[in-house]
N, CA, C and O atoms as a CHARMM CRD file, in Angstrom:
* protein
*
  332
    1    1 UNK  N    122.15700 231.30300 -35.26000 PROA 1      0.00000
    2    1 UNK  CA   123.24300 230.37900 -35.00900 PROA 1      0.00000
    3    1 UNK  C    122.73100 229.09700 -34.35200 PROA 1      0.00000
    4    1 UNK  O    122.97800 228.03700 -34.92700 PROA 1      0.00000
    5    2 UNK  N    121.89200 229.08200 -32.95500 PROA 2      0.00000
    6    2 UNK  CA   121.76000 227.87800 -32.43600 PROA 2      0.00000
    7    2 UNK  C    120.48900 227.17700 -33.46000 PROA 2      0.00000
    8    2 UNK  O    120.09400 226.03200 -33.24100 PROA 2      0.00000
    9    3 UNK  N    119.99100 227.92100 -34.45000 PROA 3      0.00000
   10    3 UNK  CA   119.02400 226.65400 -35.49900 PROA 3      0.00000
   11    3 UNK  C    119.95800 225.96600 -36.19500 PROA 3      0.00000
   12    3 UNK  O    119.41300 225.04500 -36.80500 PROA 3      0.00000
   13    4 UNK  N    121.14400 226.00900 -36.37400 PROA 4      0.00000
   14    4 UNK  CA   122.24500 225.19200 -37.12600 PROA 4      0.00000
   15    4 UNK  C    122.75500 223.95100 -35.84500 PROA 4      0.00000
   16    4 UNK  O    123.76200 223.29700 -36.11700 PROA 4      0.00000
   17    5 UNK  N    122.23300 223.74700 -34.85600 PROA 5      0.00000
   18    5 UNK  CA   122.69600 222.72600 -33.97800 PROA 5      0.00000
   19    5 UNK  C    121.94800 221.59500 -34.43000 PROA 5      0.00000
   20    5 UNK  O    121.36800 221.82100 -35.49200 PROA 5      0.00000
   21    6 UNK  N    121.81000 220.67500 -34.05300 PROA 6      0.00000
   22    6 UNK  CA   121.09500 219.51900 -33.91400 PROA 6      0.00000
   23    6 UNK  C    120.21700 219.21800 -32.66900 PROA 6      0.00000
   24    6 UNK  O    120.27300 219.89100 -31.63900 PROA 6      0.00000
   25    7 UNK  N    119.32800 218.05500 -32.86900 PROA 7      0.00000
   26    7 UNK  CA   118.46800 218.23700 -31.61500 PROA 7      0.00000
   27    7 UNK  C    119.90300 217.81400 -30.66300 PROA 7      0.00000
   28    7 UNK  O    120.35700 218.61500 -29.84500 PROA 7      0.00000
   29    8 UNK  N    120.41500 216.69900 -30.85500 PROA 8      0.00000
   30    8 UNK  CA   121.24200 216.21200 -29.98800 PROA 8      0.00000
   31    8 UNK  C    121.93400 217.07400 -29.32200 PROA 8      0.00000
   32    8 UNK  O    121.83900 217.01400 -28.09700 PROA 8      0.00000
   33    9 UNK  N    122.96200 218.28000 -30.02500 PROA 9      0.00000
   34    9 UNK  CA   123.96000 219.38600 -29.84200 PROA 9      0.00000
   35    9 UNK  C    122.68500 220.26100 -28.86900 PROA 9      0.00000
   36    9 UNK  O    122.73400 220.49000 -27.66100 PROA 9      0.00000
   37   10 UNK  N    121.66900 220.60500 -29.76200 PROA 10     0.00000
   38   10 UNK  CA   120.43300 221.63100 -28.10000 PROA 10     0.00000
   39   10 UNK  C    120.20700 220.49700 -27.05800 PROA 10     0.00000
   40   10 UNK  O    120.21600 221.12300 -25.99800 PROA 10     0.00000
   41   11 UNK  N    120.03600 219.36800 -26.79600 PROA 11     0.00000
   42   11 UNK  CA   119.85800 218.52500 -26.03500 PROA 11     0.00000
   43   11 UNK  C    121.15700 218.52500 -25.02600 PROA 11     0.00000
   44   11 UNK  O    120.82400 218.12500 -23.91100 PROA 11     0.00000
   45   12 UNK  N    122.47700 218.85100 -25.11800 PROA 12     0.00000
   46   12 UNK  CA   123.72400 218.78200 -24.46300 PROA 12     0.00000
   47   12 UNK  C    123.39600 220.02500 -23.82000 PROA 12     0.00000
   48   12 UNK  O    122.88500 220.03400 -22.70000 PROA 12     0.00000
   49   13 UNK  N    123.59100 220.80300 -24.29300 PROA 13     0.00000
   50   13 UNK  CA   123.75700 222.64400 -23.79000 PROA 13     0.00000
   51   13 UNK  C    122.04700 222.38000 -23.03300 PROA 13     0.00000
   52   13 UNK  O    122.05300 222.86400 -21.90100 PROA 13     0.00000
   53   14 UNK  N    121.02500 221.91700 -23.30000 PROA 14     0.00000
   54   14 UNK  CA   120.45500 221.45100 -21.92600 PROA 14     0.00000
   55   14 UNK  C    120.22300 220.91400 -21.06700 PROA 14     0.00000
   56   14 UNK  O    119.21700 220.96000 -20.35900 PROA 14     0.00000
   57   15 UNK  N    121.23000 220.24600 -20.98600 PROA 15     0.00000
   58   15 UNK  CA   121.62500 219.12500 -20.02700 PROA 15     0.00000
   59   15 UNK  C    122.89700 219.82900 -19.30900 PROA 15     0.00000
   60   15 UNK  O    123.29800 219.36800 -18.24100 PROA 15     0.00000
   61   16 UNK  N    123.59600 221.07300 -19.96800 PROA 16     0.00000
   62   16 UNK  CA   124.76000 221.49000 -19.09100 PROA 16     0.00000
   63   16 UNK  C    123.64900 222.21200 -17.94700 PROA 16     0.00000
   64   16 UNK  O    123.62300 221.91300 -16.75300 PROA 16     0.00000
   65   17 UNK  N    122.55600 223.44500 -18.75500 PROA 17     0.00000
   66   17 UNK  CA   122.13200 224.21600 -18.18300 PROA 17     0.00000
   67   17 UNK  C    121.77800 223.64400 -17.02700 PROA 17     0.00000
   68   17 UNK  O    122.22500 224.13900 -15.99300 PROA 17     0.00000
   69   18 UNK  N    120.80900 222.35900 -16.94900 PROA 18     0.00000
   70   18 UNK  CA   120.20700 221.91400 -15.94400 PROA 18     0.00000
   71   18 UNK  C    120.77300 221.54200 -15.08100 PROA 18     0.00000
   72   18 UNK  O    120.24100 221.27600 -14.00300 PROA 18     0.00000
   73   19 UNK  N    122.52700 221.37500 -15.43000 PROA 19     0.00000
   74   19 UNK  CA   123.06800 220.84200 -14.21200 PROA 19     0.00000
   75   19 UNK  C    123.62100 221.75000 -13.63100 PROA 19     0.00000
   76   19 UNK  O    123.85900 221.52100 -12.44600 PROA 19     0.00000
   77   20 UNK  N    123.97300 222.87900 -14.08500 PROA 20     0.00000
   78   20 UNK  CA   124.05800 224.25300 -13.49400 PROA 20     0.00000
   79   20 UNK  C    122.79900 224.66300 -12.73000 PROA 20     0.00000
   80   20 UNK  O    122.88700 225.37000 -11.72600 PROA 20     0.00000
   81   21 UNK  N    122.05200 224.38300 -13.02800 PROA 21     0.00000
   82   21 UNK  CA   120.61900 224.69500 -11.89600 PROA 21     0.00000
   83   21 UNK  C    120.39800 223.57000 -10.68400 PROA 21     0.00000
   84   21 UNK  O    119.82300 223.86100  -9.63500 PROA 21     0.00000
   85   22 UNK  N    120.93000 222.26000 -10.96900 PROA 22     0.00000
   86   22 UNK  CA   120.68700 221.74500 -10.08700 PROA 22     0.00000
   87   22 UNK  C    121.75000 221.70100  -8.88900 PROA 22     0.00000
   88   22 UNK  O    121.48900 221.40100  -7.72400 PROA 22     0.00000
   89   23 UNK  N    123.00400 222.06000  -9.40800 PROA 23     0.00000
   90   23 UNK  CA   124.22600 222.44200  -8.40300 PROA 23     0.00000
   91   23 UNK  C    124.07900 223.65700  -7.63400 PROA 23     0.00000
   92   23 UNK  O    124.66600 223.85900  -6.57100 PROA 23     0.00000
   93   24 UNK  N    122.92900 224.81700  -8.44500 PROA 24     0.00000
   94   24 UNK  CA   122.43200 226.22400  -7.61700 PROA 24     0.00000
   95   24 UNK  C    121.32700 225.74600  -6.73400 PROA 24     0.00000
   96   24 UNK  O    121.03900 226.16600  -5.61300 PROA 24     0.00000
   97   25 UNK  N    120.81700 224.89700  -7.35300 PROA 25     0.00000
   98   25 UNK  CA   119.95000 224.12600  -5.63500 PROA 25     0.00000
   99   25 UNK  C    118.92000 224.53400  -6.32100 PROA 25     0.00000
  100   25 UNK  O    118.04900 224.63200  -5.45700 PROA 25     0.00000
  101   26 UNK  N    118.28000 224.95200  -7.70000 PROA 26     0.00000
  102   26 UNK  CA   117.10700 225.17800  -8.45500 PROA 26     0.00000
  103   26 UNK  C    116.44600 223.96100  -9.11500 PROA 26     0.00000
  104   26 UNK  O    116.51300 223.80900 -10.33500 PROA 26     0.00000
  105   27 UNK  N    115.92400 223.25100  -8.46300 PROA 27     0.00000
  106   27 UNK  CA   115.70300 221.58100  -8.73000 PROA 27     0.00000
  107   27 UNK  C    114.55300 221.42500 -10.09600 PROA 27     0.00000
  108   27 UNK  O    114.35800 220.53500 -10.92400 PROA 27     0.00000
  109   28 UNK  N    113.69300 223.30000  -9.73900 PROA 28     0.00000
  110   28 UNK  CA   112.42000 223.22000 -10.79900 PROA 28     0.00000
  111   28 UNK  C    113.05500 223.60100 -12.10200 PROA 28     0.00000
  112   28 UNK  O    112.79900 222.85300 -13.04500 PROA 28     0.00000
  113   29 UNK  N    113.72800 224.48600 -12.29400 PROA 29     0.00000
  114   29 UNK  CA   114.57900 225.01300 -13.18900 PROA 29     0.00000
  115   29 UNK  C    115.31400 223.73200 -13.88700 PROA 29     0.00000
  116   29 UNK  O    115.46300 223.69500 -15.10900 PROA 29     0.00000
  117   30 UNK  N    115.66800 222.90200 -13.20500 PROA 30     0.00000
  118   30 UNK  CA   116.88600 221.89200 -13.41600 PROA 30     0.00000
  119   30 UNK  C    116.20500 220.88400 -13.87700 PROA 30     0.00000
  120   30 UNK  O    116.98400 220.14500 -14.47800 PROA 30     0.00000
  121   31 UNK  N    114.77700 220.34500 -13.90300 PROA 31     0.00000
  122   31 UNK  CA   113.45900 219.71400 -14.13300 PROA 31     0.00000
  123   31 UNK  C    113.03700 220.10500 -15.73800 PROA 31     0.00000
  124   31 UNK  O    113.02300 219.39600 -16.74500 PROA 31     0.00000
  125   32 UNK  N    112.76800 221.24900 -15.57700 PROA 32     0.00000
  126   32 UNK  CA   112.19900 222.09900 -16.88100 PROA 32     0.00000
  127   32 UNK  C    113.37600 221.63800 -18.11900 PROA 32     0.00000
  128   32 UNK  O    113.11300 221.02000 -19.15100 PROA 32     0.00000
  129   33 UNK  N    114.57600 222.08000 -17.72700 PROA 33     0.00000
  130   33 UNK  CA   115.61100 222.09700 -18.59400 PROA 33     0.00000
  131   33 UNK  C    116.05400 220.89800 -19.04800 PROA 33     0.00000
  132   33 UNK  O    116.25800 220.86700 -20.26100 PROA 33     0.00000
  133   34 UNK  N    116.35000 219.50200 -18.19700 PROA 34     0.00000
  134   34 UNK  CA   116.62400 218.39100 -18.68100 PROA 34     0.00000
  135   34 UNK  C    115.24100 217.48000 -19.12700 PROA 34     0.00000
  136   34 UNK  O    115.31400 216.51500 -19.88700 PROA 34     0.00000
  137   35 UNK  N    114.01500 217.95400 -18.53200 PROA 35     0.00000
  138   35 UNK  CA   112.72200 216.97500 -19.13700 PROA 35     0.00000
  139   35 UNK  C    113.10700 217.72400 -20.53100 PROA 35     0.00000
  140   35 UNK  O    113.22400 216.84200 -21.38200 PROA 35     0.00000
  141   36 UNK  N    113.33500 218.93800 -21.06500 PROA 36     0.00000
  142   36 UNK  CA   113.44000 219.33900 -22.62900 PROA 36     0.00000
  143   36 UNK  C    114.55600 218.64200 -23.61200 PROA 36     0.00000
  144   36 UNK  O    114.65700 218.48600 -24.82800 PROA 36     0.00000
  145   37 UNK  N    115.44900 218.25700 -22.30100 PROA 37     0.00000
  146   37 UNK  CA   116.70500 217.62700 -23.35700 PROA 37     0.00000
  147   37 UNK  C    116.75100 216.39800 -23.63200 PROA 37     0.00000
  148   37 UNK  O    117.33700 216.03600 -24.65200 PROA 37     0.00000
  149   38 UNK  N    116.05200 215.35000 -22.65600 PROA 38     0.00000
  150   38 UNK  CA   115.42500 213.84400 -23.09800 PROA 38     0.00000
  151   38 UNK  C    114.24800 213.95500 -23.62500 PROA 38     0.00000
  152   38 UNK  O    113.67900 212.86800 -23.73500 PROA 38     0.00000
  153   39 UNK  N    113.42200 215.22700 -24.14600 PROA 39     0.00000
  154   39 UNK  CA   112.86900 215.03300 -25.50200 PROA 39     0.00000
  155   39 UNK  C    113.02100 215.10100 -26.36200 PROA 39     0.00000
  156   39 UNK  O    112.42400 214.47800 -27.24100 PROA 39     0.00000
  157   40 UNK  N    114.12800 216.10700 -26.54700 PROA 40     0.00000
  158   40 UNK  CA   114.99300 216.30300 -27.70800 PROA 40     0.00000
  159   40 UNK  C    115.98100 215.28500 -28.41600 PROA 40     0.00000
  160   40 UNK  O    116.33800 215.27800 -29.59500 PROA 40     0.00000
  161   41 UNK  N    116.39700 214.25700 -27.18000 PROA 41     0.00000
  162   41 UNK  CA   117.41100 213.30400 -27.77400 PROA 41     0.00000
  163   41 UNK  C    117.09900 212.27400 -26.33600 PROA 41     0.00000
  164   41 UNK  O    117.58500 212.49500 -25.22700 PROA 41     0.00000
  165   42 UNK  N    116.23600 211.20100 -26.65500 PROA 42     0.00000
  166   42 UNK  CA   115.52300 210.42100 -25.43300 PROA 42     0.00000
  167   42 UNK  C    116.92500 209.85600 -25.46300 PROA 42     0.00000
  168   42 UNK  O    117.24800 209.49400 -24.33100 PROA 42     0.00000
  169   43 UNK  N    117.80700 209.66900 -26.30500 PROA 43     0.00000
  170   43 UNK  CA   118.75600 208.69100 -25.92000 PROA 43     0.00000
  171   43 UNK  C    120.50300 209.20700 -25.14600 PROA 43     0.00000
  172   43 UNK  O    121.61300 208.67900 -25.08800 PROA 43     0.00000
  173   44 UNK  N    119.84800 210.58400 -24.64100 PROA 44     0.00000
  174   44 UNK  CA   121.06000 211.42600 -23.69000 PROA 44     0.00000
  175   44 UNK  C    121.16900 210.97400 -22.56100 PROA 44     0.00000
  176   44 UNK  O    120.49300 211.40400 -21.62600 PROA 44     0.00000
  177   45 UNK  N    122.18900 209.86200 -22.42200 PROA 45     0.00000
  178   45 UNK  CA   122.50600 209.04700 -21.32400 PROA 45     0.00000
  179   45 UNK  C    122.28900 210.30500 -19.35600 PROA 45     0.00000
  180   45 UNK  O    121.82600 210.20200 -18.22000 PROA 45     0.00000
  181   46 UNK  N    122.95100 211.19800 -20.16200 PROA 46     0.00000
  182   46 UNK  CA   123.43300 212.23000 -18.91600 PROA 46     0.00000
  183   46 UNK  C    122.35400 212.74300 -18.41000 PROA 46     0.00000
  184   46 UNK  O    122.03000 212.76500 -17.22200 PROA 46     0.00000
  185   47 UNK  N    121.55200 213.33500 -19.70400 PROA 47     0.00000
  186   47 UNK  CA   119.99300 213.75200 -19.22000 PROA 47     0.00000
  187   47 UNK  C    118.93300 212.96400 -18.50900 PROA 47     0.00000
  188   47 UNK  O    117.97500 213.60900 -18.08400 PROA 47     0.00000
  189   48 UNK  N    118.95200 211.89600 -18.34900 PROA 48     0.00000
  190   48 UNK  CA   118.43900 210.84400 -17.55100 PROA 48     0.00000
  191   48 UNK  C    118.71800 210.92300 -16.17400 PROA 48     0.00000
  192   48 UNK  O    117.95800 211.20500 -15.24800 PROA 48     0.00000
  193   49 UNK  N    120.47800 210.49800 -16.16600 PROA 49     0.00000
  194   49 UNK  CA   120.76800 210.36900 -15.02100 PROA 49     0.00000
  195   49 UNK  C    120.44200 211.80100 -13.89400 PROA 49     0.00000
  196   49 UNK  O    120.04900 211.87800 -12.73000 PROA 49     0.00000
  197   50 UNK  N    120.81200 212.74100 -14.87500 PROA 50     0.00000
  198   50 UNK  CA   120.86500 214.17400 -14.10700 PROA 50     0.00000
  199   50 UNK  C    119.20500 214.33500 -13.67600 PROA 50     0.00000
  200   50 UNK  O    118.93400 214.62200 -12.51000 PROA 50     0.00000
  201   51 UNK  N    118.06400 214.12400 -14.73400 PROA 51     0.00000
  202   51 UNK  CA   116.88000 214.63600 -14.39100 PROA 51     0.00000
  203   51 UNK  C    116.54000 213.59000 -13.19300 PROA 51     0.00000
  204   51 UNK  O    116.24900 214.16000 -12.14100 PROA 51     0.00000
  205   52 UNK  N    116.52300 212.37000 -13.15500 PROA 52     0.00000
  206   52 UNK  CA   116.49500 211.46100 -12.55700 PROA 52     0.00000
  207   52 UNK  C    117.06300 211.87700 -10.81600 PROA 52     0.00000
  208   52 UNK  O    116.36600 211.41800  -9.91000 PROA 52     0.00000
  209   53 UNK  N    118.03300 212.54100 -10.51400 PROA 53     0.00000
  210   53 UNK  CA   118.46900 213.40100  -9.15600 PROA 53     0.00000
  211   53 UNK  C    117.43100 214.45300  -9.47900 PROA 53     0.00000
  212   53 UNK  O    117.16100 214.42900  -8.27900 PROA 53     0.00000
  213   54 UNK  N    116.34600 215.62000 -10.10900 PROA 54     0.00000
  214   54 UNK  CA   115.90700 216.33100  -9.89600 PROA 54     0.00000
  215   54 UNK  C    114.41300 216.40000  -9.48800 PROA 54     0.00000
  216   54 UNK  O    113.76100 217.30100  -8.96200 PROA 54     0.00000
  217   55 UNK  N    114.05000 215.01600  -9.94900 PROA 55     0.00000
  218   55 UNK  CA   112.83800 214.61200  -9.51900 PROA 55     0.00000
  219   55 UNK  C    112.63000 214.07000  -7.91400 PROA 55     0.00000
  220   55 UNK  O    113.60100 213.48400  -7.43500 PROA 55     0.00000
  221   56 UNK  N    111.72300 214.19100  -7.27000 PROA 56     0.00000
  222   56 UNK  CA   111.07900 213.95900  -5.92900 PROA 56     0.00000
  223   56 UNK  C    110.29300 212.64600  -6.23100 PROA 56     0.00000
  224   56 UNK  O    110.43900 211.82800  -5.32300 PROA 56     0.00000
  225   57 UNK  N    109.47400 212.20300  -7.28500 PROA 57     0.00000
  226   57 UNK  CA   108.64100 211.02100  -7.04400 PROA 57     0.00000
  227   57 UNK  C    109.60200 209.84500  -7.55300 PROA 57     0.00000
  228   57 UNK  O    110.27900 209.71500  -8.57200 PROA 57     0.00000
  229   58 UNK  N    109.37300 208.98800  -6.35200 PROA 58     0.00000
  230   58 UNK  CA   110.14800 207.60400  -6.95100 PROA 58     0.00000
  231   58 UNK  C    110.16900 206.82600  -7.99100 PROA 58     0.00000
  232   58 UNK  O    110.99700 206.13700  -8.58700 PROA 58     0.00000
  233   59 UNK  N    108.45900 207.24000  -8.11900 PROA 59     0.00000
  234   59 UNK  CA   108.40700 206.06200  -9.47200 PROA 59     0.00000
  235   59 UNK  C    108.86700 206.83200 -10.94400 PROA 59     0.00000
  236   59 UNK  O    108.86300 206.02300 -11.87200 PROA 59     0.00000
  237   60 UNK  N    109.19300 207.98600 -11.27700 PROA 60     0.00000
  238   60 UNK  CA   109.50200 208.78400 -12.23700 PROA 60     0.00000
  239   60 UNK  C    111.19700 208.86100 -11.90800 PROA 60     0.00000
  240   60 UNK  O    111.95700 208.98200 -12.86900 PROA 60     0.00000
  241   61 UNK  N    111.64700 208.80000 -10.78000 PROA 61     0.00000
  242   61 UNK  CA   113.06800 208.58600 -10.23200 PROA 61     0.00000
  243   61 UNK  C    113.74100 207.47800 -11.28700 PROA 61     0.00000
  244   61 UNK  O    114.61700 207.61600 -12.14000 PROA 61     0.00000
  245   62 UNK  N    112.91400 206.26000 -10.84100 PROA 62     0.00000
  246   62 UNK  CA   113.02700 204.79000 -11.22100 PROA 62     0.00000
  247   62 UNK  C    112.97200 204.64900 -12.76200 PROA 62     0.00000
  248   62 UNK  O    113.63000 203.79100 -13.34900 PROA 62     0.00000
  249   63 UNK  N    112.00200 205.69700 -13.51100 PROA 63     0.00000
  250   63 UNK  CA   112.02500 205.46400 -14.77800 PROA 63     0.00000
  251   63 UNK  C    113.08200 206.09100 -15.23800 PROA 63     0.00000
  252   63 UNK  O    113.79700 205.48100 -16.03300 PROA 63     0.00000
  253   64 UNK  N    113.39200 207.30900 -14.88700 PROA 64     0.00000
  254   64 UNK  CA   114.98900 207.86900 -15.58200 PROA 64     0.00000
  255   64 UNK  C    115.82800 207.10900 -15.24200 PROA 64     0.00000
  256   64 UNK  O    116.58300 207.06000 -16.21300 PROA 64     0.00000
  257   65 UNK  N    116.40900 206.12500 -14.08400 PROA 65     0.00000
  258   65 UNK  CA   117.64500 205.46600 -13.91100 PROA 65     0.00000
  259   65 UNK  C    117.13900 204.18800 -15.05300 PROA 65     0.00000
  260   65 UNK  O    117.95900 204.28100 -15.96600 PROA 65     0.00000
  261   66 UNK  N    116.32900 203.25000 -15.33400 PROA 66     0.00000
  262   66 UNK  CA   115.72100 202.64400 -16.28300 PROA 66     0.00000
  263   66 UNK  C    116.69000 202.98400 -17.62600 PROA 66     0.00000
  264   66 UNK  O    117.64100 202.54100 -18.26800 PROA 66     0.00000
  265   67 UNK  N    115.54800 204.32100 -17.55400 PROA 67     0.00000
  266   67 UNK  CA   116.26300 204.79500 -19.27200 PROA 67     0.00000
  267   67 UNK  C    118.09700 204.92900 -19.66900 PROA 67     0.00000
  268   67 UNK  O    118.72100 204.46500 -20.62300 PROA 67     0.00000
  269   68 UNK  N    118.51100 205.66600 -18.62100 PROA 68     0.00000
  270   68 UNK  CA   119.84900 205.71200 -18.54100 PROA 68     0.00000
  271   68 UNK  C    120.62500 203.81500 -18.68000 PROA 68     0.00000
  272   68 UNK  O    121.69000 203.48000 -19.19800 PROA 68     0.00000
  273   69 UNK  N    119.80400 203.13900 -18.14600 PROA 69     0.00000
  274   69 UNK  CA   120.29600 201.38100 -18.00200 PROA 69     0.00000
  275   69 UNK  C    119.94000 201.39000 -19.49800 PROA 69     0.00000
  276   69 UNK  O    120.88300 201.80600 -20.17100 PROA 69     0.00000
  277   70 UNK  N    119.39600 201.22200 -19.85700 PROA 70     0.00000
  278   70 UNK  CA   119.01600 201.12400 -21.13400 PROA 70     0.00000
  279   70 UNK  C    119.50400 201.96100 -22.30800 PROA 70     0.00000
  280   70 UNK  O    118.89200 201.80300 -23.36400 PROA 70     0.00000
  281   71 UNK  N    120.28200 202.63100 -22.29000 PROA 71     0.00000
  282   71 UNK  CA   121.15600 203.24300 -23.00100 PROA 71     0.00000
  283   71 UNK  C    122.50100 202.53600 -22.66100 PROA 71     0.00000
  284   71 UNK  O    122.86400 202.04000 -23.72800 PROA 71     0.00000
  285   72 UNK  N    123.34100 202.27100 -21.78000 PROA 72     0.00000
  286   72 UNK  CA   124.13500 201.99900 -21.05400 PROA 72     0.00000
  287   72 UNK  C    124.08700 201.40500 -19.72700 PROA 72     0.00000
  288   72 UNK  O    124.15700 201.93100 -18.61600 PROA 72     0.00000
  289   73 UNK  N    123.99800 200.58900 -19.96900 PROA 73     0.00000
  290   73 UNK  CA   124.08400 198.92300 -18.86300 PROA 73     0.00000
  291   73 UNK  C    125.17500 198.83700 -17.78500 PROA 73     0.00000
  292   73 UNK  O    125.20200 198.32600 -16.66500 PROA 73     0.00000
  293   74 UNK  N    126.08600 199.53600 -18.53900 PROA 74     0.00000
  294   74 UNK  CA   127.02700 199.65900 -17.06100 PROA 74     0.00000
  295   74 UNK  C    127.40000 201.11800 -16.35200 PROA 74     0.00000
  296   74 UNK  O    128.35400 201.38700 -15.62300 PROA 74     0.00000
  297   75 UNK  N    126.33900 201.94800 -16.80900 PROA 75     0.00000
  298   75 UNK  CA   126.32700 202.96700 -15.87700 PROA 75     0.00000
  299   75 UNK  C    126.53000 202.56300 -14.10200 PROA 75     0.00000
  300   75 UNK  O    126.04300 201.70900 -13.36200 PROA 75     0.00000
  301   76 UNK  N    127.14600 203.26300 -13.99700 PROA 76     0.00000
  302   76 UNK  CA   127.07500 202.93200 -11.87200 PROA 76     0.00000
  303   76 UNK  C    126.50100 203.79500 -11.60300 PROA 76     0.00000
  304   76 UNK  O    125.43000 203.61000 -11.02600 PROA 76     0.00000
  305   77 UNK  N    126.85300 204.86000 -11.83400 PROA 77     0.00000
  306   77 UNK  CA   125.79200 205.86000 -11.14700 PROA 77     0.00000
  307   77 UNK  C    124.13200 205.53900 -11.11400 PROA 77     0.00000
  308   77 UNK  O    123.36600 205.61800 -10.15300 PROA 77     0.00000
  309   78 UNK  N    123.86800 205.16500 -12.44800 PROA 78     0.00000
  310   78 UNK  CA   122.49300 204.60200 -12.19600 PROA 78     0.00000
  311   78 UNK  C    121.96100 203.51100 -11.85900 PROA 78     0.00000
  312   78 UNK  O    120.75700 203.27000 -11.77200 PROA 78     0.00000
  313   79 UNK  N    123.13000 202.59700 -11.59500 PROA 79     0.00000
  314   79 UNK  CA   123.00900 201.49200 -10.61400 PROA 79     0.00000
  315   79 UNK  C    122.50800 201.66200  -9.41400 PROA 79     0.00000
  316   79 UNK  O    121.44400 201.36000  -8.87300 PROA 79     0.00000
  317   80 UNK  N    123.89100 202.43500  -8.95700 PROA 80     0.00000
  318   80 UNK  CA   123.54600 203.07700  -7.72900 PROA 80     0.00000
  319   80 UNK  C    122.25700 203.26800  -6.64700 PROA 80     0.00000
  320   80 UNK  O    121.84000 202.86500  -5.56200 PROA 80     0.00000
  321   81 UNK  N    121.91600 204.26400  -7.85800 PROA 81     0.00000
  322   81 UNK  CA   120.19900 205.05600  -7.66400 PROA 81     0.00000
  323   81 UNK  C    119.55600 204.09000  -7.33900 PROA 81     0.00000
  324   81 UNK  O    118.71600 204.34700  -6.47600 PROA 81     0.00000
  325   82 UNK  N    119.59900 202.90000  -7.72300 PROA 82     0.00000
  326   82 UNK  CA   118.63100 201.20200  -7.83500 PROA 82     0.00000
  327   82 UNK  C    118.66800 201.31300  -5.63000 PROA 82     0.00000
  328   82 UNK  O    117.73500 201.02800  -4.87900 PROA 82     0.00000
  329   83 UNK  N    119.83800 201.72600  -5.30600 PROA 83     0.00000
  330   83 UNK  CA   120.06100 201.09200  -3.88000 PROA 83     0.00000
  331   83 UNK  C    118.95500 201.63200  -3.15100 PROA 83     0.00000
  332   83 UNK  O    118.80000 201.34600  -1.96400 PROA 83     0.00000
């Protein structure tokens, strides 16, 4: 069944998972799962923003809020992150 999805459609359902891991406070889990879903579909606005809170180094911080701007320019949330 899930080989009939699309990358995009597996790219969502890993971007839910990860945010279910990152709300359980599993930040590596939540890492693993959304770095897979902005490879799957670099242009998953959510997967950005979300992996982008799961990362610790700034300058990899800075590149997911980037990517998310660059999909969508008027994101706030990833404005935000800029502060």
């Amino acid at each position: 069944m899930s080989e009939s999805l699309t990358p995009q459609q597996r790219a969502e359902r890993l971007v839910d998972e990860g945010i279910t891991a990152m709300k359980a406070g599993d930040r590596g889990r939540a890492r693993q799962l959304l770095g897979q879903a902005v490879q799957l579909d670099a242009a998953n606005e959510r997967g950005w923003l979300w992996l982008s809170g799961a990362l610790s180094d700034a300058v990899q911080r800075r590149y997911c809020l980037e990517r998310v701007l660059a999909i969508n320019p008027n994101n706030e949330a990833a404005r935000r992150g800029f502060l």
